[in-house]
matplotlib code that plots the C-alpha trace (Angstrom):
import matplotlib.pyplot as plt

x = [-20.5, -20.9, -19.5, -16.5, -15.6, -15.9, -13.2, -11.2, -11.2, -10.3, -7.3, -5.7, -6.4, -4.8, -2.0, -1.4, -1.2, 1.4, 3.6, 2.9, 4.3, 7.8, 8.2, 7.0, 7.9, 11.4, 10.9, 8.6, 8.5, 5.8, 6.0, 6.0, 2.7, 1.8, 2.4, 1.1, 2.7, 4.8, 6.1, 6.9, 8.8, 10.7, 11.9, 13.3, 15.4, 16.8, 17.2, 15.2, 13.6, 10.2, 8.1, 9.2, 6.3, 4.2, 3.5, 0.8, 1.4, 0.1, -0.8, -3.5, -2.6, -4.3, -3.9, -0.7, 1.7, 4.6, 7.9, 11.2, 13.8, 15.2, 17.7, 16.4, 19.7, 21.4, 18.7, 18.2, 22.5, 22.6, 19.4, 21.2, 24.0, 22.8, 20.4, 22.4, 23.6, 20.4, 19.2, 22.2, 22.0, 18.4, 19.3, 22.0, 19.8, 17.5, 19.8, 22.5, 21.1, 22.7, 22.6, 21.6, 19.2, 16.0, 13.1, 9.4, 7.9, 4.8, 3.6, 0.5, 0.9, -2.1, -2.7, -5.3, -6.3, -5.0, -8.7, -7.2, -7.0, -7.1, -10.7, -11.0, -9.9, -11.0, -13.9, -16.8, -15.7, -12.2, -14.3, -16.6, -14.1, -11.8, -14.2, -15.3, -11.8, -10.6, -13.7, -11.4, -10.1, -6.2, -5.1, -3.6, -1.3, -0.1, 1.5, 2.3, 4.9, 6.0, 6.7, 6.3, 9.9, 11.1, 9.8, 10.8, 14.5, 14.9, 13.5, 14.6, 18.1, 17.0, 16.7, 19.6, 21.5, 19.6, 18.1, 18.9, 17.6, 16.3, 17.7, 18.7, 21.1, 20.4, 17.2, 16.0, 13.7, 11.8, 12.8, 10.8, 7.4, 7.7, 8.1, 5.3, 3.2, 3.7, 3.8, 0.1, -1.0, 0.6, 3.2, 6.4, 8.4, 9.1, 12.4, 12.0, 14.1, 13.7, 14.3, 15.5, 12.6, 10.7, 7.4, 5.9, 5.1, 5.3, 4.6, 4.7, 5.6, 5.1, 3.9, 5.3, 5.3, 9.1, 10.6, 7.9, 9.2, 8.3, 9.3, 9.1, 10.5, 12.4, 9.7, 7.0, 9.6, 9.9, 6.4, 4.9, 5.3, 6.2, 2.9, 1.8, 4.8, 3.7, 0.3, 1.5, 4.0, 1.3, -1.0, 2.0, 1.8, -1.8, -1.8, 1.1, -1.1, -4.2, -1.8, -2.9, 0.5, -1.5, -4.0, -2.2, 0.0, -3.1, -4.0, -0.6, -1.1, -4.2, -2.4, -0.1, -3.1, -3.5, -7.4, -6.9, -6.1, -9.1, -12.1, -14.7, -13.9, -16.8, -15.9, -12.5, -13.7, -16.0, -12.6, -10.5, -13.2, -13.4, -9.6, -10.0, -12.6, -10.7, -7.4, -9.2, -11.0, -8.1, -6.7, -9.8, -8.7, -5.3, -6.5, -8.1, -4.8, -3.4, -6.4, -5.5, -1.9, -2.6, -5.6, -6.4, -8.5, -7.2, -3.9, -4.7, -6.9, -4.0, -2.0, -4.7, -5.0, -1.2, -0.8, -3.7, -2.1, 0.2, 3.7, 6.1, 5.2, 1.5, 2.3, 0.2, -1.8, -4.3, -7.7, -8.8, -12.0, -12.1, -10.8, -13.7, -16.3, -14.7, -15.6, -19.6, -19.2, -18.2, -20.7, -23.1, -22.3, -21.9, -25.0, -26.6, -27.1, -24.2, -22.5, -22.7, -22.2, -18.8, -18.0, -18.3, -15.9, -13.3, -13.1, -12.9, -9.1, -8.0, -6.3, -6.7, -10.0, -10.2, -8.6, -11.6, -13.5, -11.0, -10.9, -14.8, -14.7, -12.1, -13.9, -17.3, -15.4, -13.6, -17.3, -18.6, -19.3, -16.7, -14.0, -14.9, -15.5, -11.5, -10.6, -12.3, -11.2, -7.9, -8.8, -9.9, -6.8, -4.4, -5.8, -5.9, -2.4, -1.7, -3.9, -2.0, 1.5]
y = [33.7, 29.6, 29.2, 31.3, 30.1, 26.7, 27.7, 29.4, 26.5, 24.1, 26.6, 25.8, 22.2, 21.7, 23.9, 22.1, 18.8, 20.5, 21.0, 17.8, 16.1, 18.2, 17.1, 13.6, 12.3, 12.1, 9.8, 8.2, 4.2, 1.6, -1.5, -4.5, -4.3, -8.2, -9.3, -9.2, -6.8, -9.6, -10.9, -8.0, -7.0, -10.3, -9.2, -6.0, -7.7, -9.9, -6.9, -7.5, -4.4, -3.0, -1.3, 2.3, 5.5, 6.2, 3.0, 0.9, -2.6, -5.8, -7.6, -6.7, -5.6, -3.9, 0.2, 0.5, 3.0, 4.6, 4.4, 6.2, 4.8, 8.0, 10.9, 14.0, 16.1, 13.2, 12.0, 15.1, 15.9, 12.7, 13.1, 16.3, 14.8, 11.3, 12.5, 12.9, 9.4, 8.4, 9.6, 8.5, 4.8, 4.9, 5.9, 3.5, 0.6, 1.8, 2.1, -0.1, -3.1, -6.2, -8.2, -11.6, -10.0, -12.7, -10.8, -10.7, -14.3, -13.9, -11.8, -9.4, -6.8, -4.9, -1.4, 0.1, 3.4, 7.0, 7.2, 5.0, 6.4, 5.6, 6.4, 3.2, 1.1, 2.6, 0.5, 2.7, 3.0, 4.3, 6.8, 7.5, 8.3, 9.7, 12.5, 13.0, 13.5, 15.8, 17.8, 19.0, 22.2, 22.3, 19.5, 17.0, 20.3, 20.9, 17.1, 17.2, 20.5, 20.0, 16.4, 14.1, 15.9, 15.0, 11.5, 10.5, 11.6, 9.3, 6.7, 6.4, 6.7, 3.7, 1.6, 2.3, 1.0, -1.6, -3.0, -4.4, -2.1, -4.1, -3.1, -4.8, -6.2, -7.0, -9.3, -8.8, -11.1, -8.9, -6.1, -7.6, -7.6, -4.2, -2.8, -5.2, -4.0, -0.6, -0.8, -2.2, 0.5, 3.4, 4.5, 4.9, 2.7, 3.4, 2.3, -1.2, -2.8, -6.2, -6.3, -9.2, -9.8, -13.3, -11.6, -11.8, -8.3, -5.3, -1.7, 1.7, 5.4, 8.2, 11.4, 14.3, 12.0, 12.8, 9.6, 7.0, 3.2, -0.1, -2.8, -6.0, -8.7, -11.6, -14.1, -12.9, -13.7, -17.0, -17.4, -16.6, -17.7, -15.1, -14.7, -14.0, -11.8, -9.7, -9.2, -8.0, -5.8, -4.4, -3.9, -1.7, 0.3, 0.7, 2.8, 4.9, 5.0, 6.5, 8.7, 7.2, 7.9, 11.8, 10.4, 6.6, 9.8, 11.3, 8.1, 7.5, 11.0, 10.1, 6.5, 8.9, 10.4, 13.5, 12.9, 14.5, 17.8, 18.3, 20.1, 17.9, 14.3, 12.9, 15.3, 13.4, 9.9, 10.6, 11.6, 8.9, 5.9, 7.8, 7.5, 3.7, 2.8, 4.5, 2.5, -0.4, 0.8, 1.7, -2.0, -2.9, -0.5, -2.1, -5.5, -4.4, -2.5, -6.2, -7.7, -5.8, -6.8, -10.5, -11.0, -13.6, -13.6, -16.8, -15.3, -12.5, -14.8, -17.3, -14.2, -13.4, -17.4, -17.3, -14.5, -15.6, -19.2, -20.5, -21.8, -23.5, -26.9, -26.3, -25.8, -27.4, -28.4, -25.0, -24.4, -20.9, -22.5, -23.9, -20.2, -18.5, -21.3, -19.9, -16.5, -17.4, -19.7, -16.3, -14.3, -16.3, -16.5, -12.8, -12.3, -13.0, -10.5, -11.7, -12.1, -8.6, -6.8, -9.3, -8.6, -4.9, -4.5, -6.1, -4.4, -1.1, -2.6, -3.4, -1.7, -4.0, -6.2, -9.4, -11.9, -14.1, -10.9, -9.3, -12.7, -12.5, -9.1, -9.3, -12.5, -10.6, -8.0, -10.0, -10.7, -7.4, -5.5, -3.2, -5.3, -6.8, -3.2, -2.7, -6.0, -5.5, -2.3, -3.9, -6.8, -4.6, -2.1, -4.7, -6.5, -2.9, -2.9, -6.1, -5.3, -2.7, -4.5]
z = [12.8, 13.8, 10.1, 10.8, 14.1, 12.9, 10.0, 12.5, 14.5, 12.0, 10.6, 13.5, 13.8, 10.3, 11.5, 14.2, 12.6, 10.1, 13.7, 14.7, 11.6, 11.8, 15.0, 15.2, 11.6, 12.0, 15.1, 14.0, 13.1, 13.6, 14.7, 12.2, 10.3, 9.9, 13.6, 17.2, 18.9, 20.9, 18.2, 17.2, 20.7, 20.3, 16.7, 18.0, 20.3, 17.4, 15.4, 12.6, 10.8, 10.8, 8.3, 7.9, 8.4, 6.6, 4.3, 3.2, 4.0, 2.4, 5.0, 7.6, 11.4, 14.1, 14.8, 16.4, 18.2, 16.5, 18.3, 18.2, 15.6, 14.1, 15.7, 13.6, 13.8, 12.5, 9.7, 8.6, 8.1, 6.6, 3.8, 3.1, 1.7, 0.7, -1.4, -4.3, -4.1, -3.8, -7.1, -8.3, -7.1, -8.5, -12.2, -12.3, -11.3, -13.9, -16.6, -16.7, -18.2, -18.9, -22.2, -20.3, -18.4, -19.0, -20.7, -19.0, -17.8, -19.5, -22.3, -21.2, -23.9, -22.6, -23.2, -21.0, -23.2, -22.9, -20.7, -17.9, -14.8, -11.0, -10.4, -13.0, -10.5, -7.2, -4.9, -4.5, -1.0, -1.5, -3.6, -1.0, 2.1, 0.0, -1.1, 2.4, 3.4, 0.4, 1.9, 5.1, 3.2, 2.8, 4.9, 2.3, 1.0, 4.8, 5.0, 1.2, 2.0, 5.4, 6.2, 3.0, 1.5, 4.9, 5.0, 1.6, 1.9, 5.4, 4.7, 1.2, 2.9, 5.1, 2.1, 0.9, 3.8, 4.9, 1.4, -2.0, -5.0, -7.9, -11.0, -14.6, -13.0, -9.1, -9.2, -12.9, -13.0, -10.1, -11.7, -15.3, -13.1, -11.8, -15.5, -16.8, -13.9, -14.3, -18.2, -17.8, -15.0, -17.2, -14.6, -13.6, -12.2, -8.7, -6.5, -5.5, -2.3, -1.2, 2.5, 4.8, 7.0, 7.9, 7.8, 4.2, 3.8, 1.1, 1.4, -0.3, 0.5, -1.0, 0.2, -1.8, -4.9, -5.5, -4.4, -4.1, -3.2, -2.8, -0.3, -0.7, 2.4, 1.4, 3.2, 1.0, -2.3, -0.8, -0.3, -3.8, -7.4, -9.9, -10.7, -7.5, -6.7, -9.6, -8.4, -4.6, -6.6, -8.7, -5.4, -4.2, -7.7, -6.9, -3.9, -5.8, -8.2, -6.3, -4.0, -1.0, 0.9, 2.3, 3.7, 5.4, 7.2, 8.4, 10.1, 11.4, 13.4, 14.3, 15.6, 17.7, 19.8, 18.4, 18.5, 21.9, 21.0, 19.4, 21.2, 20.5, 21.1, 19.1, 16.3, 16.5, 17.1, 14.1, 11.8, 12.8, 12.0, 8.6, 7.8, 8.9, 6.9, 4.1, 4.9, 4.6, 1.2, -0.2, 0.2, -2.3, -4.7, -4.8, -5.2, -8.6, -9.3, -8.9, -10.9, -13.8, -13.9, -13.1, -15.2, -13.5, -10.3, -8.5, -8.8, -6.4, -4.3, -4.0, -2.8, -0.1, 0.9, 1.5, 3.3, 5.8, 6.2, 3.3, 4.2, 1.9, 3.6, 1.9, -1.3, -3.6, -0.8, -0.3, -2.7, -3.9, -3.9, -0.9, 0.4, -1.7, -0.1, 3.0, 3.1, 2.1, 5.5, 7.5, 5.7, 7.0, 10.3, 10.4, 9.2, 12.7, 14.9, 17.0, 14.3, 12.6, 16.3, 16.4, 12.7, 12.8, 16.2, 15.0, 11.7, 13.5, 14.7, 11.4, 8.5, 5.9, 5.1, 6.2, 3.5, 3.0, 2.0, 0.1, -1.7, -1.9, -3.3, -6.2, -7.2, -7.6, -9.6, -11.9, -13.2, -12.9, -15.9, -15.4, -15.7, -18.6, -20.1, -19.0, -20.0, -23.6, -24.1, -24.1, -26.0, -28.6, -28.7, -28.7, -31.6, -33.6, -33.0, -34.6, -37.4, -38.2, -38.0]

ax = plt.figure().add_subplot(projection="3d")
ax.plot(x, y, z, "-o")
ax.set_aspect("equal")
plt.show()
């Protein structure tokens, strides 16, 4: 009977998030991911634009509240009849190339093996929480069918106003990376937009998996090399790749408060540090994702370095090193009991890892022994195909 009341109970809790996310998700926008929030107030007064919800940002921020950006009468009129311009716009960006459109920047013929999938690329952890969450019975269908259609169509609308779609011939030298990254990761290309924004930042979303994009601010182009650019794009394709975009807009609902509805506020605490810890799992899934398509683990350091302190004005100037001699420095110092109490409450506020640790961590995997499994499997089909030509 305890067995049946608890399924009972937890019916309705999934039913009532399924309410929550037709009522909230066409208000709903957070605040910009890679800033305090008064930075943040201070760009809304300029008028800059902030991440769209649900996405999975780059860059790491604290849990934050959602605000109203979004009339849903009107959004929902307008994704009606924008849609089929949408899809439109899309295929012509993806088909009209050019004949001086430049070809890749670097030639990474890799092929990966019809055996490659996402869990050959997801941390342990990611694993871990991600197992534990498909283990709440029928939640990931309820935002899959009621809100991620929803979702997808506004926002994708949003980008099309306010963004530039890469294409053949609108940016094709970002548009190169995209296909090389997704060529390697055995997907398909999603839409890309570059966004004006002076926060280097890039993010995904996709929820029902019909229209997943990618953003990518101008700052962060400005920022990186092409290689690096590549590796941030492919660490977007990687949590496409994965399907993360169900569960990030479980943890935006939980972001809204709706821990309070349920009955047993430990039982909800108890959810909500899962989904965190999986955020911030997921983000080491990604990084591999970007390992893959880099080949080259100072690349994706360099990424992490920069987006924790680079600047144009340091170029040339910063160490991956030095950044990697770094992180031993903090592991050290949390490795005190001080230290580990300090460590472990601020990680609770994050959604990303810390950069020093994410640098730590893809370093230790480019030397694990499943990478170099991955890396020789495509070693060794590559040079079958050559053989054979």
């Amino acid at each position: 009977e305890k067995i049946m009341a608890g399924s009972r109970t937890l019916s309705a809790l999934l039913g009532l998030l399924g309410l929550c996310v037709v009522l909230i998700l066409p208000w709903a926008r957070p605040l910009g991911a890679s800033v305090p929030k008064e930075t943040q107030a201070m760009q809304a007064r300029k008028g800059s634009s902030s991440l769209p919800w649900p996405s999975m940002s780059l860059a790491s921020s604290r849990r934050q509240a959602l605000t109203p950006a979004y009339h849903p009468r009107e959004q929902a009129n307008r994704c009606q009849r924008m849609q089929q311009d949408i899809l439109r716009m899309r295929a012509t960006a993806g088909s009209s190339a050019s004949s001086s459109v430049p070809g890749p920047p670097t030639s990474k013929v890799i092929d990966l093996g019809a055996g490659f999938s996402s869990n050959s690329i997801r941390h342990p952890l990611d694993l871990q929480y991600t197992r534990a969450l498909q283990s709440l019975p029928g939640i990931d269908a309820v935002i899959r069918s009621v809100g991620g259609s929803v979702a997808e169509q506004v926002l994708g609308l949003d980008n099309v106003g306010r963004g530039v779609l890469v294409g053949p011939t609108q940016a094709p030298k970002i548009y190169n990376l995209l296909k090389e990254a997704c060529d390697i990761l055995q997907m398909k290309p999603p839409a890309l937009y570059i966004r004006q924004n002076p926060n280097p930042n890039a993010y995904t979303l996709a929820i029902s998996g019909r229209q997943p994009l990618i953003v990518v601010h101008t700052a962060l182009i400005e920022l990186m090399n092409e290689q690096e650019l590549q590796a941030v794009i492919a660490h977007e394709l990687g949590h496409l790749k994965c399907d993360h975009g169900v569960w990030l807009t479980i943890a935006n609902l939980f972001s809204l408060g709706l821990t309070r509805l349920l009955p047993i506020p430990l039982f909800a605490d108890t959810i909500e540090d899962n989904i965190m810890r999986w955020v911030r799992s997921a983000e080491l899934t990604c990084d591999r994702a970007a390992m893959l398509v880099a080949q080259d683990s100072s690349v994706v350091m360099s990424v992490l370095m920069k987006l924790a302190g680079g600047c144009k004005a340091l170029e040339g100037q910063l160490s991956v090193d030095a950044f990697l001699e770094q992180a031993r420095t903090y592991e050290e110092a949390a490795s005190t009991p001080i230290g580990w109490y300090l460590r472990n409450a601020e990680a609770r506020q994050l959604t990303h890892p810390l950069p020093v640790m994410r640098a730590r961590e893809i370093d230790q995997w480019s030397r694990s022994p499943e990478y170099r499994r991955l890396v020789k499997q495509q070693q060794l089909q590559h040079q079958q195909q050559a053989d054979k030509s």
